[in-house]
N, C-alpha and C positions, 0 to 999 in steps of 0.2 A: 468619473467618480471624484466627487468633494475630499481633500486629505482630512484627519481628524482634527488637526493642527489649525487649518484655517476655516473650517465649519463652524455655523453658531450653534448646533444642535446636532443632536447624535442621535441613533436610534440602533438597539442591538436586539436582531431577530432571535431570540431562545428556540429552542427545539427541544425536545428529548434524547436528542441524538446528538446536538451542538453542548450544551446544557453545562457537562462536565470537560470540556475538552479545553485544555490549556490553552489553548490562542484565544479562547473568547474570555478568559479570565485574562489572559495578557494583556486584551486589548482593552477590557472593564478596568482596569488598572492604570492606562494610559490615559483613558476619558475623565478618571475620577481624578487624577490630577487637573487634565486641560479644564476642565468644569469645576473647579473646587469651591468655589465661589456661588455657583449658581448650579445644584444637582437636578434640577425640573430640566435642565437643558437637554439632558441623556435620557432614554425612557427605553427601557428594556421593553420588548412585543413580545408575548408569551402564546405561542403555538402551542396549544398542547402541556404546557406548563402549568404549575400554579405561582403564584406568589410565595408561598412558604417551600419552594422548593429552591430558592435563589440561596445562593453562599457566597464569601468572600465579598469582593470589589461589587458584585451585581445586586447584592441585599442594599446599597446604599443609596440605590437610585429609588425611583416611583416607576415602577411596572403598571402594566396597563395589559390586559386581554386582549386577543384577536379575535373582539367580535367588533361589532359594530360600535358599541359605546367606548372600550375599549382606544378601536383606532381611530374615533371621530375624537377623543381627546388628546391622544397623541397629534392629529394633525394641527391643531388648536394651539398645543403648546411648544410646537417646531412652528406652526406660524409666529406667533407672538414672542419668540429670537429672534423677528428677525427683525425687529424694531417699527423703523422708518419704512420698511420694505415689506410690511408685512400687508395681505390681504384684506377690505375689509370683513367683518362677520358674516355680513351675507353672501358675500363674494365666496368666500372660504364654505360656508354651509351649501351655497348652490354645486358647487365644484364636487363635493365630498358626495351628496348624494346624488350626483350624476354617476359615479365613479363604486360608490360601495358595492352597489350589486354584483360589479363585474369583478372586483375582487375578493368580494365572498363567495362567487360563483372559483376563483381559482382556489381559494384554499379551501375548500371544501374536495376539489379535485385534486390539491396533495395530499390530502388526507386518505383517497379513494389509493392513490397509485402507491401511496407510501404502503397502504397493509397491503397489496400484491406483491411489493417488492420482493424477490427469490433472491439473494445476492452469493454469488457461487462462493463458496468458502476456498481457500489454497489450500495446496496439497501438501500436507505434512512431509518432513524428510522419510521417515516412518512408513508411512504412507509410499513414496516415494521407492525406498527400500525393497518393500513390497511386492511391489509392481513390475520392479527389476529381475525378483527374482521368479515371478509367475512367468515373464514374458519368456525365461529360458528354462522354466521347470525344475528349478533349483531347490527338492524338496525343504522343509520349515526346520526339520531335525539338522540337515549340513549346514543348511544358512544358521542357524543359531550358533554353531560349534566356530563359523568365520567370524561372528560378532565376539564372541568369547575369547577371540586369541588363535582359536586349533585349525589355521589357512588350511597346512599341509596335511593334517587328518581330513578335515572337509574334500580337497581335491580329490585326497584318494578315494573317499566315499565316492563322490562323483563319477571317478574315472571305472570303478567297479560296476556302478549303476547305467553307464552308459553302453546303451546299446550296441553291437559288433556287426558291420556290415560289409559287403563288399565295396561301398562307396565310401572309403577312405577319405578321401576330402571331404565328404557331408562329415564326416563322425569328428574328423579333426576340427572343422569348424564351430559342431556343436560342442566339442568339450573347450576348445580356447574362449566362448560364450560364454560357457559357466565358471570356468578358471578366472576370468575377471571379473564376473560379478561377484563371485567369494571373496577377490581380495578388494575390492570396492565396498565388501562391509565392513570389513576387518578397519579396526581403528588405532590402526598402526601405521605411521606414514611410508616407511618404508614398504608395505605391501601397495600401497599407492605408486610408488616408483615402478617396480612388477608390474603394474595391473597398466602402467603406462606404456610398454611394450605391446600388450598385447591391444590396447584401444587404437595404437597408431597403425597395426597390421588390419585389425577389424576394419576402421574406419565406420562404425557404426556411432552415429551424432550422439543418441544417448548417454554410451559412454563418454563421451567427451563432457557433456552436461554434468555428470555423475563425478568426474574425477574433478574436475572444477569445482565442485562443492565442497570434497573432503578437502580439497586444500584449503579454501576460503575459511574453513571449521579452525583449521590450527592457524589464520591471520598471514597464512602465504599469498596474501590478496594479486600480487602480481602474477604469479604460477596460475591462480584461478582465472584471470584475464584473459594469458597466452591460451589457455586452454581452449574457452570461449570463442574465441578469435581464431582459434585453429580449426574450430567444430563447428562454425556458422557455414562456411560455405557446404560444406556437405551437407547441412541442413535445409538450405536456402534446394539445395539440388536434389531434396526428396521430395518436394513440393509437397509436404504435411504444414498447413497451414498454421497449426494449432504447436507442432514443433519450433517451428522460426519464430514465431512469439515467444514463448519461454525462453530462445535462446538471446532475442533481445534483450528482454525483460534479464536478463541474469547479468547480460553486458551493461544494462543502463546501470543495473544495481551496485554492482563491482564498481563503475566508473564512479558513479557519486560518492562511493565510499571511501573511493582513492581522492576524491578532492580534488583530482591533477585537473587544470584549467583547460590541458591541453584533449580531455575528452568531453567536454561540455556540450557542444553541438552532436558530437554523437550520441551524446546519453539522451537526452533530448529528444532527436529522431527517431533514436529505438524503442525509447520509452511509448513514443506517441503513436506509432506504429502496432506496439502492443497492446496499446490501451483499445487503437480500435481491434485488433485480432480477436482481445480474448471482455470486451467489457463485462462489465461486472465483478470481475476476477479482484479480492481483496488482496492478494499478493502484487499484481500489477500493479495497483492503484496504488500499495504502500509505496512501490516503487518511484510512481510516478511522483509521492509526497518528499521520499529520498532526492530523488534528481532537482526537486524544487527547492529543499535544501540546502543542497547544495551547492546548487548553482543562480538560486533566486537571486535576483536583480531589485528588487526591492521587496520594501518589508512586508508587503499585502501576499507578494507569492510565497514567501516563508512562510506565513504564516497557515496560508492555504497547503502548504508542505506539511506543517506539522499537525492538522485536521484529517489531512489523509493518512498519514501514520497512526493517528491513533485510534480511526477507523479499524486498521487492521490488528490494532493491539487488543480490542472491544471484540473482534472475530475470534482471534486467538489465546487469550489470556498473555499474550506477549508482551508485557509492559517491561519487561528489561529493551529488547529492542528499541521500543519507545523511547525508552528516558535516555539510551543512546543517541537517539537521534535529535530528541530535544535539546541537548545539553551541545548538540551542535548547532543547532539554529541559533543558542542564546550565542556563542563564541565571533 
């Protein structure tokens, strides 16, 4: 790939889905400098766009559609940058309509695959919560009372409700199950410290996942790490495929967020590891825009860092996230 820097012409693909997203204005903002002289040089391709839907740095160029008149003038006016070097007219018109069918034949087929696209949404904390509490039957009434503050009224509701058998060890295991997911809701750190006891007896991965989070919530980024780190291999040893990626995916996240240089290749591999586990997944892929952030090596992968972020900002309504993360790419 040409730098922007030393190119005589520029060309920025719009989308409906690129359109609004800060690295294409960042980058319309870079061009409109390097070009200030000569704006015919840049020429926005409009997929799906219009022309009056261009804002900022992009309304200042000459946009052109992706049809055929469109990109037979684009090609025209990237030839004729290029001076001495450039094509003649016929040259350039034999070349073009050897070549347009077959790329009208493609963007007609993103067009095909883009409306099939299903893109699996993340799982809300909420959500999350949830899930915790059906997997050990923790009716809505006590888990509400652990959210509220009342741990030690919830337990005993629990411990009332829970069935009396001669298999002692089944009944203890089921009520130490529900005793940590109560205090796993409860949003108080110090029930986190408790609920930390009983995850390292369980040794059940989830909770590991789970107590990682609440700490990450109050910026104990380090305590959510060890956790992590502590709960992968027992994940890796339940052979639930769709587990071990989440727990990647929370280590890559944690790692790019600490910055530390010294986890960079690990965020990396775990990242890329989940990405193939769970594709589609908008939570991974944020991930995967985080670790690019963080750890980009040049300014093309940041930039594709912060396109994937706000992919998942566009999912979620998450734009505080966002602008956290942006405000790091700028720094």
């Amino acid at each position: 790939m040409t730098s922007s820097r030393s190119a005589d012409s520029a060309s920025l693909c719009l989308t409906p889905e690129n359109l609004n997203a800060p690295w294409i204005h960042f980058e319309a903002g870079a061009l409109a400098g390097r070009f200030r002289r000569d704006r015919t040089s840049v020429c926005p391709y409009l997929y799906s766009v219009k022309p009056s839907d261009l804002r900022g740095p992009l309304s200042r160029f000459q946009a052109v559609l992706a049809n055929e008149e469109g990109t037979r003038k684009m090609f025209s006016a990237m030839n004729n940058a290029l001076g001495g070097d450039r094509l003649e007219a016929d040259v350039l018109n034999t070349v073009f309509n050897r070549w347009w069918p077959d790329l009208d034949t493609w963007l007609k087929g993103v067009s095909a695959a883009g409306q099939q696209t299903n893109a699996k949404t993340p799982e809300s904390a909420e959500q999350s919560e949830s899930k915790l509490t059906r997997d050990v039957l923790v009716p809505k009434s006590v888990a509400s009372m652990a959210r509220e503050g009342n741990v030690e009224q919830a337990i005993h509701e629990i411990q009332k409700l829970l069935p009396q058998g001669d298999d002692s060890d089944l009944d203890q295991n089921q009520l130490e199950e529900k005793v940590v997911t109560l205090l796993l809701l409860s949003a108080n750190p110090p029930d986190w410290d408790r609920a930390a006891e009983y995850v390292l007896r369980l040794r059940e991965p989830k909770y590991y996942l789970r107590l990682a989070y609440k700490f990450w919530t109050v910026q104990q980024l380090d305590t959510a790490i060890r956790w992590v780190e502590d709960g992968l291999p027992l994940a890796v040893n339940s052979k639930d495929s769709e587990l071990i990626a989440k727990f990647k995916n929370s280590l890559a996240y944690y790692y790019a967020e600490s910055g530390d240089p010294k986890y960079k290749d690990l965020a990396r591999n775990y990242v890329a590891e989940a990405v193939k586990a769970l594709p589609g997944n908008v939570e991974v892929l944020d991930t995967f825009g985080c670790v690019k952030i963080a750890y980009g090596e040049n300014r093309e992968e940041v930039k594709e860092g912060i396109d994937l972020c706000y992919k998942r900002a566009q999912a979620t309504g998450d734009f505080e996230r966002f602008k956290t993360w942006l405000a790091k790419a700028k720094d």
